[in-house]
C-alpha positions in Angstrom: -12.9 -0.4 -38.0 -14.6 -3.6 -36.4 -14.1 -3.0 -32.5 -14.4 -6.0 -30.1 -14.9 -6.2 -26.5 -15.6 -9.0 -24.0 -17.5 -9.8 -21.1 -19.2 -12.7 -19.1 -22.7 -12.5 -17.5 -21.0 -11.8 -14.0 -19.1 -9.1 -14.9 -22.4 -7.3 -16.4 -23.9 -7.0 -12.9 -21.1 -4.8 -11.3 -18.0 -2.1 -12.2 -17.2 -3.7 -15.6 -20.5 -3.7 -17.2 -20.8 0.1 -16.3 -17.7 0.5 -17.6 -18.5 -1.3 -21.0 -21.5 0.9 -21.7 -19.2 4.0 -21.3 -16.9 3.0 -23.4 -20.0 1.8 -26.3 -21.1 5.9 -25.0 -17.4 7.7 -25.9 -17.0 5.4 -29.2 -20.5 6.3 -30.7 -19.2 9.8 -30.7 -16.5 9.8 -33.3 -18.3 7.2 -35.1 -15.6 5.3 -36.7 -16.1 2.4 -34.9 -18.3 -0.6 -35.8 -18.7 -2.7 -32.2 -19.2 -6.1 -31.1 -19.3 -7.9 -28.0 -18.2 -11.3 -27.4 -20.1 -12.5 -24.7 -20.5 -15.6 -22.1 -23.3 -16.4 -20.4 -27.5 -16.0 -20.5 -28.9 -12.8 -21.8 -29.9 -10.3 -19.8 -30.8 -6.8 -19.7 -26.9 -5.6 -20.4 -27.0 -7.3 -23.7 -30.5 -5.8 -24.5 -28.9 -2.4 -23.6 -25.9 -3.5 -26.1 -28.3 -4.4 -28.8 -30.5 -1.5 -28.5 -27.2 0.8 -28.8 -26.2 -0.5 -32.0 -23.7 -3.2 -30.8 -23.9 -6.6 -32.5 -23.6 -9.4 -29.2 -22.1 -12.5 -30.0 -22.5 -15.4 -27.8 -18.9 -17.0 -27.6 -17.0 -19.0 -25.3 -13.1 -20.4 -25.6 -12.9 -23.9 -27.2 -10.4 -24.9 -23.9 -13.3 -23.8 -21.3 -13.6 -27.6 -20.5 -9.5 -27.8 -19.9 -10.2 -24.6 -17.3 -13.2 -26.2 -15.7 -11.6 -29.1 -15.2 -8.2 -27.6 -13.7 -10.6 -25.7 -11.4 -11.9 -28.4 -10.1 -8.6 -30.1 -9.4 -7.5 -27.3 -7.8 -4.6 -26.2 -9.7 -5.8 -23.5 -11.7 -8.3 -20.4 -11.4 -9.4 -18.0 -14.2 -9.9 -14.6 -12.9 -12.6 -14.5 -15.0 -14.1 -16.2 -18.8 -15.0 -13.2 -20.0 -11.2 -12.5 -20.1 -10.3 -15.4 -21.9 -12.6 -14.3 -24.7 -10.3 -12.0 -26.6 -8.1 -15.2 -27.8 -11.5 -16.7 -30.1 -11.1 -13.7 -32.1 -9.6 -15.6 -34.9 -12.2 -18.4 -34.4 -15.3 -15.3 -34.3 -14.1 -13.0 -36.9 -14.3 -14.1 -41.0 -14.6 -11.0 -42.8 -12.2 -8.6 -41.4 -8.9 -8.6 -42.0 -7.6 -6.0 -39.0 -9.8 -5.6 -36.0 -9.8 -3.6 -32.8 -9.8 -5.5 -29.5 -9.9 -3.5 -26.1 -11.0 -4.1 -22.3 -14.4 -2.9 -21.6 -12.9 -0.1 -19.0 -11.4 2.2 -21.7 -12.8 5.5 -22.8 -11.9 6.8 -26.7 -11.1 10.5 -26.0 -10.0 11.2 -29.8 -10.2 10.3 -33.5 -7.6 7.7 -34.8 -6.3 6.8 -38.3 -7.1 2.8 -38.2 -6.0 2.0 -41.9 -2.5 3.1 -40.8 -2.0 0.2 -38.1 -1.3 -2.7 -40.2 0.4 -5.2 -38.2 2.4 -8.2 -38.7 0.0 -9.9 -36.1 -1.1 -7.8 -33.5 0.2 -4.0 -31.9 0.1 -3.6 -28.6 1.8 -0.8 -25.6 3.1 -1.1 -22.6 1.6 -1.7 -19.1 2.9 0.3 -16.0 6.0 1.8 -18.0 5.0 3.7 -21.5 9.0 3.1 -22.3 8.8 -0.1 -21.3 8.5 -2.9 -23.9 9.5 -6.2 -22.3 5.7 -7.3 -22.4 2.2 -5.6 -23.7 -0.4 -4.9 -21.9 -3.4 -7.0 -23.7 -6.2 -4.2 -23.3 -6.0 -2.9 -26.6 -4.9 -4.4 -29.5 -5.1 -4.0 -32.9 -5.1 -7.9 -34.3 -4.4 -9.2 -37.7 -6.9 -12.0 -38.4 -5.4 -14.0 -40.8 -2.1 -13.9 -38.9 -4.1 -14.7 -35.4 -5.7 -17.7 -37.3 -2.8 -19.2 -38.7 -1.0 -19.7 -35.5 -4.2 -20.1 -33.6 -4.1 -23.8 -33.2 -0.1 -23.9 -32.0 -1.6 -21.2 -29.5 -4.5 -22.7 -28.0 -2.1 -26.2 -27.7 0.3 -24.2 -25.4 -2.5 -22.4 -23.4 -4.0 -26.0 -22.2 -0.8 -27.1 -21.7 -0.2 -24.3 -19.1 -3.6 -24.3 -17.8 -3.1 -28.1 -17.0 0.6 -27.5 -15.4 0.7 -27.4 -11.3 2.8 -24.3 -11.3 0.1 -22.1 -13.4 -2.8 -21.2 -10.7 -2.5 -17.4 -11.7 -1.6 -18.2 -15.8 -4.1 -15.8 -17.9 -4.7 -14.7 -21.0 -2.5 -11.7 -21.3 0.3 -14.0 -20.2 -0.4 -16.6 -22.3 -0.2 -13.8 -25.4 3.3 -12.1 -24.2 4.3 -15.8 -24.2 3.3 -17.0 -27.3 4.2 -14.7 -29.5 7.1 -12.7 -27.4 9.4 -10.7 -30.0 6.4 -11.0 -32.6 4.1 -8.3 -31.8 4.6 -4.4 -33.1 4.4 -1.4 -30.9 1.3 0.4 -30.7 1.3 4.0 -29.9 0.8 4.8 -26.7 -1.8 6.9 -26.8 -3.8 4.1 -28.3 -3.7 2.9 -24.6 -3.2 5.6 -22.4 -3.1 5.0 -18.5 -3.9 7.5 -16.6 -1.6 7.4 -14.0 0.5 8.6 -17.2 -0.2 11.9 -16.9 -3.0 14.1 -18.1 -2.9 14.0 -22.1 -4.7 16.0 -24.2 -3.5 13.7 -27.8 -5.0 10.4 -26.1 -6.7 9.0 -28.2 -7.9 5.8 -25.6 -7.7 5.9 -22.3 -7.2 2.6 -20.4 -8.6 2.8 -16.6 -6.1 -0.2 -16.1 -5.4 -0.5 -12.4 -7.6 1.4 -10.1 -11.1 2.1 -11.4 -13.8 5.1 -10.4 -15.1 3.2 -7.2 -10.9 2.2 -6.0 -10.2 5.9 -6.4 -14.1 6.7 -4.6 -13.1 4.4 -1.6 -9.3 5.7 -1.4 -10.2 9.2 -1.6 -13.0 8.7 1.2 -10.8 6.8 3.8 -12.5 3.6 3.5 -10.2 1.6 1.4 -9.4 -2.1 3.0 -5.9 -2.8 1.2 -5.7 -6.1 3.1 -4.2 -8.1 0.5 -1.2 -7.3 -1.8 -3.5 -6.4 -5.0 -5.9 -3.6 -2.9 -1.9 -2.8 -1.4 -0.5 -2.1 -5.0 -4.0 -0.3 -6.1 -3.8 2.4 -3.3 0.3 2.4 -4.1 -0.7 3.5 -8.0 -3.1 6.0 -6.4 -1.0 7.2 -4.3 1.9 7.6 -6.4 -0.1 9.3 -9.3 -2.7 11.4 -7.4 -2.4 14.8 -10.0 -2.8 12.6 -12.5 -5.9 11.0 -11.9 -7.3 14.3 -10.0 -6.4 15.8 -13.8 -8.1 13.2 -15.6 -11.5 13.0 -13.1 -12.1 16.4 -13.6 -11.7 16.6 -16.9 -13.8 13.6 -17.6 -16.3 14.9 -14.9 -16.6 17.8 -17.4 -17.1 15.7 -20.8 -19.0 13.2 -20.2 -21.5 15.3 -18.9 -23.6 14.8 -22.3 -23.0 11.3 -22.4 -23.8 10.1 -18.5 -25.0 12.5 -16.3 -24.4 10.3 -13.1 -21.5 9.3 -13.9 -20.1 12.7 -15.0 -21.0 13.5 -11.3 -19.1 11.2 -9.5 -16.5 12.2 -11.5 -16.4 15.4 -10.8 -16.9 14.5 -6.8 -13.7 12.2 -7.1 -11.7 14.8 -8.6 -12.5 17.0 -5.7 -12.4 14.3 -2.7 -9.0 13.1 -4.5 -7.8 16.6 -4.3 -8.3 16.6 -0.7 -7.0 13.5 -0.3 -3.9 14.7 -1.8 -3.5 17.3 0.7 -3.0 14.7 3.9 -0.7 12.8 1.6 2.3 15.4 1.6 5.5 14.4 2.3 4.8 10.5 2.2 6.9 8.0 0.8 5.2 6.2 -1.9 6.7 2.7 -3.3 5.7 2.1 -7.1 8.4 -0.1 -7.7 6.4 -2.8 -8.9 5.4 -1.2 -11.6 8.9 -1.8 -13.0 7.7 -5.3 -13.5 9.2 -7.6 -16.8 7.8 -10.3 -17.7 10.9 -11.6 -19.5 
């Protein structure tokens, strides 16, 4: 299975690049898949790293980035970032394959999967905060249909500068702009396909999806020295919070496999699992609010 995964040249400097070569790390070892980056921006030492580790880097960038650039500069619109945008030019990258694997670059493949038996009508996706929940997908892994993708590509790419260009859309991205479009016409992935782990510890996930709070969030929460001074950083230490055997579960346990892989990280790891578990201990008997995660899109 093709496997594609985005970044810009910003995000290579900090969390998310670190996070992409794990992920190139966990998927080497079951060798099924076959990955390529689509990436914006000058080359740099991460894409030498990419290229040296067997992933083919594709310079890309969306054909609306001039309809972005110029909302940004009239002040109605701000993409959180362009490497996140880069997941919709898969129809306009892709030629040979006719079912590809799309995922965010902070995911780590735990377990083998049978590809040639996802075969959707255009794209399968799961859930975000709720695995039972299917009013909208969380965009972070998808198994795409090419041909379908391209077929519709143009009606899509129409409504995303329409949005992008509309006074009322300063937050609009691309997962939005996919649960919009095609709303009642993407198929259910299983969920351990994209497996959160504020889920619960899972032995049978088969990708886990660090969406949410990543290592250093769970570092800084577990260490007293989280700043949750706006309402994002609020809801981050609120998933934390509310989940805290869960990720304890899953630190350690990655702590303990991924020693083979990256020793440093596999270290920090292990130290989060620990700090988190005394954390946990000064958290007894407080109220935790996770009722955002409830959220529907539609």
């Amino acid at each position: 299975m093709r496997w594609y995964f985005a970044i810009d040249e910003a995000g290579t400097y900090g969390e998310t690049g670190a996070d992409a070569k794990t992920a190139v790390l966990s998927a080497r070892a079951f060798g099924q898949l076959d990955p390529h980056l689509l990436y914006y921006g000058k080359r740099n030492d991460f894409t030498a790293w990419m290229t040296q580790h067997g992933v083919t880097v594709i310079d890309a960038a969306p054909h609306f980035l001039p309809i972005i650039q110029a909302a940004e500069q009239a002040g109605i619109y701000k993409a959180h970032s362009i490497g996140h945008w880069l997941r919709v030019v898969l129809p306009q990258v892709e030629t040979t394959q006719e079912f590809v694997l799309y995922t965010d670059c902070d995911v780590i493949f735990l377990n083998k999967v049978d590809w040639q038996n996802i075969r959707p009508k255009v794209f399968a996706a799961a859930p975000e905060f709720k695995r039972d929940n299917w009013n909208y997908f969380n965009a972070g892994v998808m198994v795409v249909n090419i041909p379908a993708m391209q077929l519709s590509y143009n009606l899509f790419e129409t409504q995303i500068c329409s949005r992008i260009e509309a006074t009322d859309s300063y937050s609009y991205d691309d997962q939005q702009a996919l649960n919009e479009a095609y709303r009642g016409l993407w198929d259910r992935l299983d969920v351990r396909l994209n497996w959160k782990p504020y889920w619960g510890y899972n032995s049978k996930a088969a990708i886990l999806h660090f969406h949410g709070p990543k290592l250093s969030v769970l570092e800084s929460i577990a260490s007293g020295h989280w700043n949750a001074d706006n309402p994002t950083a609020i809801q981050l230490r609120l998933m934390v919070d509310g989940h805290l055997p869960a990720y304890i579960a899953w630190a350690g346990m990655l702590g303990d496999r991924l020693q083979n892989q990256d020793v440093k990280l596999a270290l920090r790891l292990q130290a989060a699992a620990s700090a988190l578990t005394r954390y946990q201990s000064t958290r007894a008997g407080v109220a935790v609010d996770t009722s955002f995660m409830d959220f529907n899109m539609f």
